[in-house]
C-alpha positions as CSV (number, residue, x, y, z in Angstrom):
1,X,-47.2,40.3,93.0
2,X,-47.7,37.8,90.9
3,X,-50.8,37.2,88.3
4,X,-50.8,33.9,87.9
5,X,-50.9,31.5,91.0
6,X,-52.1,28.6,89.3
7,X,-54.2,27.5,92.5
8,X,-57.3,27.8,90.4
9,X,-56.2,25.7,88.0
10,X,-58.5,22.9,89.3
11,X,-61.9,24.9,89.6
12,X,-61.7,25.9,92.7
13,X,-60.7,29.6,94.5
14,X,-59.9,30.6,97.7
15,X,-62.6,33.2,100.0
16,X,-61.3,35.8,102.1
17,X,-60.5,33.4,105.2
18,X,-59.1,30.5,103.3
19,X,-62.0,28.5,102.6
20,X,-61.8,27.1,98.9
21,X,-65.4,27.0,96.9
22,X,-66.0,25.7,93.5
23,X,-65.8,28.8,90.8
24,X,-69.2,28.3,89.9
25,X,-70.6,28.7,94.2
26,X,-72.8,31.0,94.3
27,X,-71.0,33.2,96.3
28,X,-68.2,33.3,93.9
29,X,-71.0,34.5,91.2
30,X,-72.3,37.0,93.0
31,X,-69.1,39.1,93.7
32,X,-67.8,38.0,90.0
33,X,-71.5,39.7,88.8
34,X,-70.6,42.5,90.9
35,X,-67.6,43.0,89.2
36,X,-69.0,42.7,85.8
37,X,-71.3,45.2,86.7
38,X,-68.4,47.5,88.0
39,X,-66.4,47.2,84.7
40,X,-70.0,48.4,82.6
41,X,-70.0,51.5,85.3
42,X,-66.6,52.2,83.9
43,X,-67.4,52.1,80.3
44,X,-70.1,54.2,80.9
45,X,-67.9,56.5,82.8
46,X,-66.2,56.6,79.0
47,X,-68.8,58.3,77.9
48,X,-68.9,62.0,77.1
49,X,-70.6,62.4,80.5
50,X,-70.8,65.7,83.3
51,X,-68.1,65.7,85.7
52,X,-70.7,65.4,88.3
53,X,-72.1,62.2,86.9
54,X,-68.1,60.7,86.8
55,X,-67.5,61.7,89.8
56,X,-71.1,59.8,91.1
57,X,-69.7,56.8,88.8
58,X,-66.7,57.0,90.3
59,X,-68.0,56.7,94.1
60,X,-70.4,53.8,92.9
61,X,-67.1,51.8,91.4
62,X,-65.5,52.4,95.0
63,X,-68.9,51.2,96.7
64,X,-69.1,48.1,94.1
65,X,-65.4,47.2,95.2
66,X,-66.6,47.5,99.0
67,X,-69.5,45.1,98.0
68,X,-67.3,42.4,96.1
69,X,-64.5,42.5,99.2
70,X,-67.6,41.6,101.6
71,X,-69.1,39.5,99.4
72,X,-65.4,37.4,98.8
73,X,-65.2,37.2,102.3
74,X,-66.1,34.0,104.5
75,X,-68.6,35.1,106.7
76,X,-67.6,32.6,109.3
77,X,-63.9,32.4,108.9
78,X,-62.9,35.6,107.6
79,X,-60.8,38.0,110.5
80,X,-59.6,40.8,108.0
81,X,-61.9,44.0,108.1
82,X,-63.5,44.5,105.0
83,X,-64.9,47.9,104.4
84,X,-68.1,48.6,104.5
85,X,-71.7,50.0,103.0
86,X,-73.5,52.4,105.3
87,X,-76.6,53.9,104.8
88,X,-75.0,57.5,103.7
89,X,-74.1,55.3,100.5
90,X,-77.5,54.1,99.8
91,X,-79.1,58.0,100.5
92,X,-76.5,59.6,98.1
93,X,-78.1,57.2,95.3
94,X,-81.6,58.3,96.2
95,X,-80.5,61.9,96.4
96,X,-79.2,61.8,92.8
97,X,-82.2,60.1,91.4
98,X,-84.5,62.8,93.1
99,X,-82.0,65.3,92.0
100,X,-82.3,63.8,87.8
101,X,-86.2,63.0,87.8
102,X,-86.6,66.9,89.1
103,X,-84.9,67.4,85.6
104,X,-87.0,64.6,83.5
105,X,-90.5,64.6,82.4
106,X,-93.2,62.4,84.2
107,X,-92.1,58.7,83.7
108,X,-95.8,57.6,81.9
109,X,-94.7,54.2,80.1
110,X,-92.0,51.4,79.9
111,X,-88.3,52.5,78.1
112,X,-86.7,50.5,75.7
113,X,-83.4,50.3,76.2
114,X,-81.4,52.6,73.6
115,X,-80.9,55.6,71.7
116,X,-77.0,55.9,71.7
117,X,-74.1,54.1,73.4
118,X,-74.3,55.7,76.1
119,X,-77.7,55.3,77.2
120,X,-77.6,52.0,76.2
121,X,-74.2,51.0,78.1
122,X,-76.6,52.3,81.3
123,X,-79.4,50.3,80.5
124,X,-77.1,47.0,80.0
125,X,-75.7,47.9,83.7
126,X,-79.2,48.0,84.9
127,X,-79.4,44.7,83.6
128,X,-76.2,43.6,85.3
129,X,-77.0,45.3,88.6
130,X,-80.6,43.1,88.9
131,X,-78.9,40.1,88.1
132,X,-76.9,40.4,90.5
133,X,-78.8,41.6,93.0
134,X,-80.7,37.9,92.0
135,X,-78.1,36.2,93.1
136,X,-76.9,37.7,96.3
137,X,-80.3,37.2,97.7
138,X,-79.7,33.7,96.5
139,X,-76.1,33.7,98.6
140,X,-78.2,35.5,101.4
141,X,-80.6,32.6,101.4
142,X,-77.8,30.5,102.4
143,X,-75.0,32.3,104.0
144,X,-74.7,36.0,105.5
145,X,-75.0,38.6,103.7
146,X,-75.1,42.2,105.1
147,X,-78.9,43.4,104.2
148,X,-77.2,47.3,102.9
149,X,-75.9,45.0,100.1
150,X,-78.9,44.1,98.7
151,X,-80.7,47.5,99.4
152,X,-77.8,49.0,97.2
153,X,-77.9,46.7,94.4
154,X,-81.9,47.5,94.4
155,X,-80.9,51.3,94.4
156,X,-78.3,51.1,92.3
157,X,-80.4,50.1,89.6
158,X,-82.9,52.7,89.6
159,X,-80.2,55.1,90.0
160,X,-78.6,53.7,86.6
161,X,-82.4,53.5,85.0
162,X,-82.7,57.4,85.4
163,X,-78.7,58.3,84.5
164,X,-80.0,56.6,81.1
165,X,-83.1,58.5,81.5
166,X,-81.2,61.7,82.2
167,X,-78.5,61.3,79.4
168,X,-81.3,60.8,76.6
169,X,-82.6,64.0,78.1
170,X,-79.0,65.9,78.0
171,X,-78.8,64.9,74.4
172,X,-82.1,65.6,73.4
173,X,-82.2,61.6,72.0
174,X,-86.3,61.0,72.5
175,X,-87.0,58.2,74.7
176,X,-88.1,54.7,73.2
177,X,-90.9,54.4,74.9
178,X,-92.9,50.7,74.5
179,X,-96.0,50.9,73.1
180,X,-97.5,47.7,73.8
181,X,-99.3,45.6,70.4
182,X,-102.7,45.4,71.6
């Protein structure tokens, strides 16, 4: 397979189904923000982290790679299956989060993002994961979009708000909590 296929040479790409879009269509953004958003999960997975929690990672990059597949995919034109998000995949995020704020102290003010690479790597995918969450319910405005998408971008980013929560925790960093100038 080649690399290089020079058909986007003119600024456009090609959906699953054939239909070619501008780069810049929405729809192209949101899976491209997707992927962003999976290659932060992996640099975070780089981190001196449990097995457990790279092995959570690791399950969210597979999901994320679901989500880009169906969000590449011409709703209307598209005949390949694309695999796809079930509820069991939202609940596992939930279950974790439960599972980590069992472990963290009453959430009683806003975090600022930071306190090592790590935690801040999460806090930046956070970050990712709403904006892209923005703009697929931008696409769904306009096109279909399976609803499980959007719940799981909304999930996701709590889930990766506590992992940054939890990791401060782990290392005993103290979290930088806002203290609003008033």
């Amino acid at each position: 397979m080649k690399i290089y296929t020079k058909t986007g040479d003119k600024g456009y790409t090609s959906l699953i189904g054939g239909m070619r879009v501008p780069k810049h269509h929405v729809r192209i953004e949101s899976y491209g923000t997707v992927d962003e958003l999976n290659s932060y999960i992996g640099l975070i997975r780089d981190q001196g982290l449990s097995v457990r929690d790279k092995d959570v990672l690791k399950h969210i990059q597979d999901r994320l790679f679901t989500i880009g597949a169906s969000l590449a995919a011409d709703p209307e034109k598209s005949r390949m299956v694309i695999p796809d998000l079930n509820t069991a995949d939202v609940d596992l995020l939930e279950k974790e989060i439960d599972e980590m704020n069992l472990q963290l102290p009453e959430l009683r003010s806003f975090i600022l993002p930071g306190g090592s690479n790590s935690i801040s790597f999460c806090h930046v995918a956070r970050c990712v994961c709403r904006r892209a969450e923005r703009i697929v319910v931008h696409l769904s405005q306009e096109s279909t979009v399976d609803e499980k998408v959007i719940i799981y971008l909304n999930r996701l980013s709590d889930y990766l708000f506590t992992l940054a929560r939890k990791l401060a925790a782990d290392s005993e960093v103290p979290e930088n909590e806002w203290v609003p100038r008033v």
